[in-house]
TORFIRO-377319 format. One record per residue (C-alpha): chain; x, y, z. Coordinates in steps of 0.05 Angstrom, whole numbers. Layout:
BEGIN
<mol->A&u->X&v->Y&w->Z>;
...
END
This chain:
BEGIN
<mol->A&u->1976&v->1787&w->2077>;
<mol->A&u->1918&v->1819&w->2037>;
<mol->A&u->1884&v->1778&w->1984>;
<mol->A&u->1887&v->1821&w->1926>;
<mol->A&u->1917&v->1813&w->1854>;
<mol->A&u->1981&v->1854&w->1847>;
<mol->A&u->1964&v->1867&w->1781>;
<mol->A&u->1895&v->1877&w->1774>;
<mol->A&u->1872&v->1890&w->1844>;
<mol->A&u->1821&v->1844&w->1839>;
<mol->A&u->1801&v->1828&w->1914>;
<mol->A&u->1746&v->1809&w->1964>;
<mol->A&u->1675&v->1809&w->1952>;
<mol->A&u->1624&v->1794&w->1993>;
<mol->A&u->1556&v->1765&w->1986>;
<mol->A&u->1499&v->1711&w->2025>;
<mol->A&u->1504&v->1641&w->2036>;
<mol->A&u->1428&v->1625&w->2010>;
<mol->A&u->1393&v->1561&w->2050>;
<mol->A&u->1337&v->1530&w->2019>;
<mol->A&u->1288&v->1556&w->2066>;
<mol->A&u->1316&v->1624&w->2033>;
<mol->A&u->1361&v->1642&w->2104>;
<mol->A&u->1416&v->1686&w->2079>;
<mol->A&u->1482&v->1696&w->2113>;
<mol->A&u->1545&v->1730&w->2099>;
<mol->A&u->1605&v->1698&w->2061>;
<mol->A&u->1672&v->1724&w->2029>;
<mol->A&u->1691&v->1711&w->1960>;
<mol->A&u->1769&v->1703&w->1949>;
<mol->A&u->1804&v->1714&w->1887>;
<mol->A&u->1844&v->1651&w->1863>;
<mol->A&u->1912&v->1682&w->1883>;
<mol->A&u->1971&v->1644&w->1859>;
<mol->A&u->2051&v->1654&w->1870>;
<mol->A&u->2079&v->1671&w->1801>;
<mol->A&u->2147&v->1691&w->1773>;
<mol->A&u->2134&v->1730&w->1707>;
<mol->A&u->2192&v->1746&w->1667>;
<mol->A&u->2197&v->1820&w->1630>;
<mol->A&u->2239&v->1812&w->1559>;
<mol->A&u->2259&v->1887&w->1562>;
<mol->A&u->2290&v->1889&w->1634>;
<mol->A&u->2311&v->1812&w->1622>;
<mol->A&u->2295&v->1783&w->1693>;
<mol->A&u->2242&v->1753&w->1726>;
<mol->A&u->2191&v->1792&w->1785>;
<mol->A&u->2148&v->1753&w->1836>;
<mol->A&u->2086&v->1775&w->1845>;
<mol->A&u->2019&v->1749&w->1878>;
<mol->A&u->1968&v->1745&w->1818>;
<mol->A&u->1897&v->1716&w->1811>;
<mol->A&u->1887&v->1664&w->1756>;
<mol->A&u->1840&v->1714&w->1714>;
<mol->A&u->1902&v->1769&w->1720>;
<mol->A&u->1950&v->1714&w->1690>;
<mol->A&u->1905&v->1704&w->1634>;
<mol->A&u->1896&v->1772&w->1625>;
<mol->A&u->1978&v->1781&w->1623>;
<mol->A&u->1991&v->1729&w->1575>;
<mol->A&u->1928&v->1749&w->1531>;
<mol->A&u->1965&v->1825&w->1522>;
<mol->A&u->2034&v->1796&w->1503>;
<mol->A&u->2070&v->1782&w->1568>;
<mol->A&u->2089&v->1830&w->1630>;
<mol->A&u->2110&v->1891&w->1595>;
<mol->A&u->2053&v->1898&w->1544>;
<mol->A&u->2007&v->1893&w->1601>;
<mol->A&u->2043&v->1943&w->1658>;
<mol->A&u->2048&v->1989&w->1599>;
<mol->A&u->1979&v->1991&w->1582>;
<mol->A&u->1941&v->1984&w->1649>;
<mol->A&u->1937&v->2048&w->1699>;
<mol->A&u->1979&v->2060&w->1759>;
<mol->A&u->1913&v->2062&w->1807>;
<mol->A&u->1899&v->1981&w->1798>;
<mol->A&u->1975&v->1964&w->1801>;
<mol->A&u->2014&v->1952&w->1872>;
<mol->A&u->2076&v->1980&w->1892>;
<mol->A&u->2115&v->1938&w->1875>;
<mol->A&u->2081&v->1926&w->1797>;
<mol->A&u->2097&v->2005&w->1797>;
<mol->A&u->2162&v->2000&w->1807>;
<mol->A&u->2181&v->1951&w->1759>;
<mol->A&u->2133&v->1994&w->1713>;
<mol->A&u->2180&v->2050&w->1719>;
<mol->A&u->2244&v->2013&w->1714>;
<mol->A&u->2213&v->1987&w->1648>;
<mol->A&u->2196&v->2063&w->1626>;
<mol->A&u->2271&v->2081&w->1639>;
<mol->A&u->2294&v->2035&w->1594>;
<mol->A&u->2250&v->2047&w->1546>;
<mol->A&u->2264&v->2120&w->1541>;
<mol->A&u->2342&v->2097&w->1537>;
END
């Protein structure tokens, strides 16, 4: 299972492990990934999705699941995040 945000695609970065006698070695920073059920008021149901602490901040900040699939672009979003962006265009358009 790949540690990146669903809906931010926040991931992996990497960077040194510093020593005091200034020896640097490689480390991995992980997002803070949590198992979340967010609930969309349009499409009245709830979606599970793998999100990092910052991205569930950032979700309830814009108003809750819809506002922010609306408003963020298709290229940071996983598949599944997509499709539950385009179930919530259909109804929309209806």
């Amino acid at each position: 299972m790949s540690r990146i945000c669903e809906l931010t695609g926040k991931g992996r970065q990497v960077g040194h492990n510093v020593s005091h006698a200034n020896n640097k070695t490689k480390r991995v920073f992980l997002p803070n990934l949590q198992n979340v059920t967010l609930l969309s008021e349009k499409l009245d149901r709830g979606f599970k999705f793998r999100v990092s602490t910052h991205g569930l901040r950032s979700v309830e900040h814009n108003g809750g699941l819809d506002n922010w699939l609306l408003k963020t672009s298709d290229d940071k979003l996983s598949a599944q995040a997509l499709k539950v962006k385009r179930e919530l265009k259909k109804v929309l358009a209806a």
